[in-house]
N, C-alpha and C positions, 0 to 999 in steps of 0.2 A: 549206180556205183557207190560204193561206203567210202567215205572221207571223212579222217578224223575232224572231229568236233574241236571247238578253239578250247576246251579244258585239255583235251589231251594233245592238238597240239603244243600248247606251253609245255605240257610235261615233257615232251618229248625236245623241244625245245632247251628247258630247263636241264634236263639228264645227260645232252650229250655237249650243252656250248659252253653251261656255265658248272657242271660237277666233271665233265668231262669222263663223262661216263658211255657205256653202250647204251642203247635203245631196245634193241631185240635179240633175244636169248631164238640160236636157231639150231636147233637138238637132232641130229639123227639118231633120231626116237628107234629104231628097227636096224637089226645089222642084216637081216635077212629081205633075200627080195624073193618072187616069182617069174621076172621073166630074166634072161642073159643077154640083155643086148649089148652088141659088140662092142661099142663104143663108150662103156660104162665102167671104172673099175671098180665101183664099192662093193659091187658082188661077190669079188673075184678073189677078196680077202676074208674071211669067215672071222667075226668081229664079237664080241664078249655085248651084251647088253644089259645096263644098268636095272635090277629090279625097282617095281613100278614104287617101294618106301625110299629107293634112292631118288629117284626122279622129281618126288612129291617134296621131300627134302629141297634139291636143287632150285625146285620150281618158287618154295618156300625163301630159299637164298636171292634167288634172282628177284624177286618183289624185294626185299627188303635192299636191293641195290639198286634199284631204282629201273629193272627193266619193265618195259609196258609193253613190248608181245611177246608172244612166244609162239615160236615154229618150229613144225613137226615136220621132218623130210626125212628122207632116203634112211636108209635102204629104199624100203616104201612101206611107209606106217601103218597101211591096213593090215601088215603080216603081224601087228602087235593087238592080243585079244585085248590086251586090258585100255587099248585107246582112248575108248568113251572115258573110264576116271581119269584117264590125266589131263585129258582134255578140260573136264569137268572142275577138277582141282584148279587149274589155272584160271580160268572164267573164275570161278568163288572167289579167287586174290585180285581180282582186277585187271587180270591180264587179258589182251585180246590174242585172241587164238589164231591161226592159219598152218596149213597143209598143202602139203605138194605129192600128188599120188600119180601112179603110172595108169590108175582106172579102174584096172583090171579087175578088183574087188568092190568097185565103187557102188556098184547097183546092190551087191548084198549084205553091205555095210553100211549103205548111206543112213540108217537110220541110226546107226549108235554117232553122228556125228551133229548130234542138236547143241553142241556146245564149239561149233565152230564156226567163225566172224570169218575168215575167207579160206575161199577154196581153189587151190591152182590145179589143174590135171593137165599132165603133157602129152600133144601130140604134133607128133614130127614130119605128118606125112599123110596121103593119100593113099594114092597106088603105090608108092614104097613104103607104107606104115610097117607092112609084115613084116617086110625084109628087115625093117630095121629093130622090130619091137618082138616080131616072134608072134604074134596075135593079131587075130582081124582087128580094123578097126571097129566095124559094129559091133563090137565088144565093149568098146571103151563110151561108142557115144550112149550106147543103151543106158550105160552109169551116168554120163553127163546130164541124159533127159529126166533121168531117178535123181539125181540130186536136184536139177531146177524143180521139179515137184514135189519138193521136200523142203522147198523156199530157197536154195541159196543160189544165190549169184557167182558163179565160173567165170574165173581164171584161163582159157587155154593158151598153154606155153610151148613155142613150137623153135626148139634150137636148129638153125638153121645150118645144112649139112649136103654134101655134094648129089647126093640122093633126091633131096627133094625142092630142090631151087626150083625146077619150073612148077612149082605146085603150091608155090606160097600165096599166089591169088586164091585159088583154089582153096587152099585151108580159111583164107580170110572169109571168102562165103562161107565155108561150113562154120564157122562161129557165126556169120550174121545170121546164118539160116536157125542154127541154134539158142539164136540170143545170147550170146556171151562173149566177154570180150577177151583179145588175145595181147599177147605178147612175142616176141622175136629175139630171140640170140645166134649168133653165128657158134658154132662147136668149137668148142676150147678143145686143142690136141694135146691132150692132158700124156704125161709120162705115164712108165705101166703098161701102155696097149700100144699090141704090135704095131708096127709102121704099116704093115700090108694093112690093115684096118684104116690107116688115115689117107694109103693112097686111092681105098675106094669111096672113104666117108669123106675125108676130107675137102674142105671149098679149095680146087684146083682150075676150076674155070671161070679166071678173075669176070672175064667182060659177062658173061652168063648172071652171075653173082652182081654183079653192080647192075643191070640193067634192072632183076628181080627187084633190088633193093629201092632203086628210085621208084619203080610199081610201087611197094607199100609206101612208099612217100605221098605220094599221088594219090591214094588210096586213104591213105588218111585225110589227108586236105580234104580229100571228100564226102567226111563223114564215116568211115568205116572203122569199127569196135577196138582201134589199136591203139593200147595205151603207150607205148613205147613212146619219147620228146621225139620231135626234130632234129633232136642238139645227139641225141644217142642214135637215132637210123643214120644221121649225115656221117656219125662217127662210126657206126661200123662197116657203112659201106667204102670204104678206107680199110679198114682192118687195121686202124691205129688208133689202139688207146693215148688218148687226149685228153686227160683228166687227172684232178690231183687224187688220187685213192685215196678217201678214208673207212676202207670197207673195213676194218679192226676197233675202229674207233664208232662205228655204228653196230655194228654185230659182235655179239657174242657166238662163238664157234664151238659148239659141246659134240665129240664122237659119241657113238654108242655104248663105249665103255666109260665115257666121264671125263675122257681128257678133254683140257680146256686147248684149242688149237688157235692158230693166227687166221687165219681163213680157208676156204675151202681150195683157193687155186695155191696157195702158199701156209702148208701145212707142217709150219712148226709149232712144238710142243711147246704149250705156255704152265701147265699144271694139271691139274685134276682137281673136281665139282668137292670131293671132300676136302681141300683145303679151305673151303671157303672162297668163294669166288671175287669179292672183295680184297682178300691176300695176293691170289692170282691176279687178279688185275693190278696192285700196287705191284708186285715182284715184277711182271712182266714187262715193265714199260719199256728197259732197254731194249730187249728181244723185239718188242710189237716196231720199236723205231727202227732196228737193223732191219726188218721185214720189210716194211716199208721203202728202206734205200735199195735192198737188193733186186725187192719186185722187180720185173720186166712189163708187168702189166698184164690185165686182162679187161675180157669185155663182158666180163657177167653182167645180165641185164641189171639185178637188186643191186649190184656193187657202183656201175656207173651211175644210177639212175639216182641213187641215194645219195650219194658222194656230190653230183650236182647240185641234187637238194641241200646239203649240210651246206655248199659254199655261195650259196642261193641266187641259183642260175636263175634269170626271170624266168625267160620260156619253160622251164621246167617248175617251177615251182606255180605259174599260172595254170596247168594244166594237170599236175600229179594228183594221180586219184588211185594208187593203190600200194599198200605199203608191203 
């Protein structure tokens, strides 16, 4: 597993406690996807995308503000040809790179991605994979096995969803049988998508769902590839956010067309990449703070798990290994 080294931890230390800065510039790099899954809205809005001399600019901005990674998500990044250079560009300034892909393209692509430090691919399911993704799964692991033999170490990130509850043991072998380690979120029932979509996806059968949850508990104790704390399975099998958010204050939020946003479950408008992203962040402070009191909360794995980190929960900070 990669873990930052103690130079980049200060920096990152340094960026967010003592300049009060972000850490990670996280870009949806593609407004374009390949598959419709139900549960998804970023599809479902056809989105403007930044040309790859604005990108390079931004990416130009965010180093000189002190960010040290940069992540490439959704739509889903491999539907953007020019990847590999932006990828590229960001590695040459120092940044560490990372991506979040649906798979799908993973094995015909894996080679333009030699400039990327971590790789997440999501999978949500076994026998319900289709249903929920539209594609076999052996689609997706054929790209998992193409990227381990291209050296890089997998991420699998499996949002947890009324579909595939009795199958999360199940997913945990297939990452051990894969070599790669996973992660767990419960579905945020994001606005936007019909309600008949959350009363088939949605987690409506509490004791099914908590019995699951305690498995990967167990399951980890035991040694199995799941990086998720303690302190974050005990809280989502609760389904109550228990934690102080500081998912704004760690992340930098970039759409595909350049607006600078508050975060992905709370999507207000803080500016745009040409302002200068250092302006944006001084203008924004009162908006990021009313966001913050308004939140209701969420359980995004990066947002709790980081937030933890910032307020340096032991048990999580003894065991984080992936940014």
């Amino acid at each position: 597993m990669r873990t930052f080294s103690p130079r980049q931890a200060s920096r990152a230390l340094w960026q967010l406690r003592i300049k009060r800065r972000p850490y990670v510039l996280s870009h949806a790099v593609s407004s374009r996807c390949n598959l419709r899954c139900p549960f998804c809205e970023y599809w479902r809005v056809p989105g403007q995308e930044m040309d790859k001399e604005a990108v390079i600019r931004m990416l130009d901005d965010a180093r000189s503000f002190g960010i040290g990674v940069y992540n490439a998500w959704t739509v889903e990044p491999l539907m953007r040809e020019d990847l590999p250079d932006i990828l590229r560009h960001a590695r040459s300034i120092g940044l560490m790179t990372s991506m979040v892909t649906n798979g799908k393209l993973l094995k015909s692509r894996v080679q333009d991605l030699s400039d990327l430090d971590y790789l997440s691919v999501s999978v949500d399911g076994i026998k319900s994979y289709r249903g929920l993704r539209g594609i076999d799964l052996d689609e997706v692991v054929d790209g998992i096995k193409a990227a381990i033999d291209a050296g890089h170490e997998i991420l699998i990130n499996c949002v947890i969803n009324g579909k595939n509850i009795p199958e999360l043991e199940e997913i945990v072998h297939l990452a051990e049988d894969l070599g790669t380690w996973i992660s767990f979120e419960p579905l945020n029932e994001s606005e936007g998508i019909s309600g008949t979509v959350w009363e088939t996806l949605g987690i409506r059968d509490t004791a099914g769902y908590e019995k699951a949850v305690d498995r990967l508990i167990e399951l980890k104790a035991g040694g199995a590839p799941i990086i998720n704390s303690k302190t974050y399975l005990a809280m989502i099998r609760s389904l109550k956010p228990s934690f102080r958010c500081h998912a704004s204050d760690i992340v930098l939020h970039v759409a595909s067309d350049g607006t600078v946003e508050n975060c992905r479950g709370y999507k207000s408008r803080l500016g745009h990449v040409s302002d200068g992203l250092i302006n944006v962040w001084r203008a924004s402070a009162k908006e990021r703070k009313e966001a913050r009191e308004k939140c209701q909360g969420c359980l995004f794995f990066g947002y709790v798990e980081n937030s933890l980190l910032y307020d340096f929960v032991p048990e999580v900070m003894a065991h984080y290994e992936w940014m």
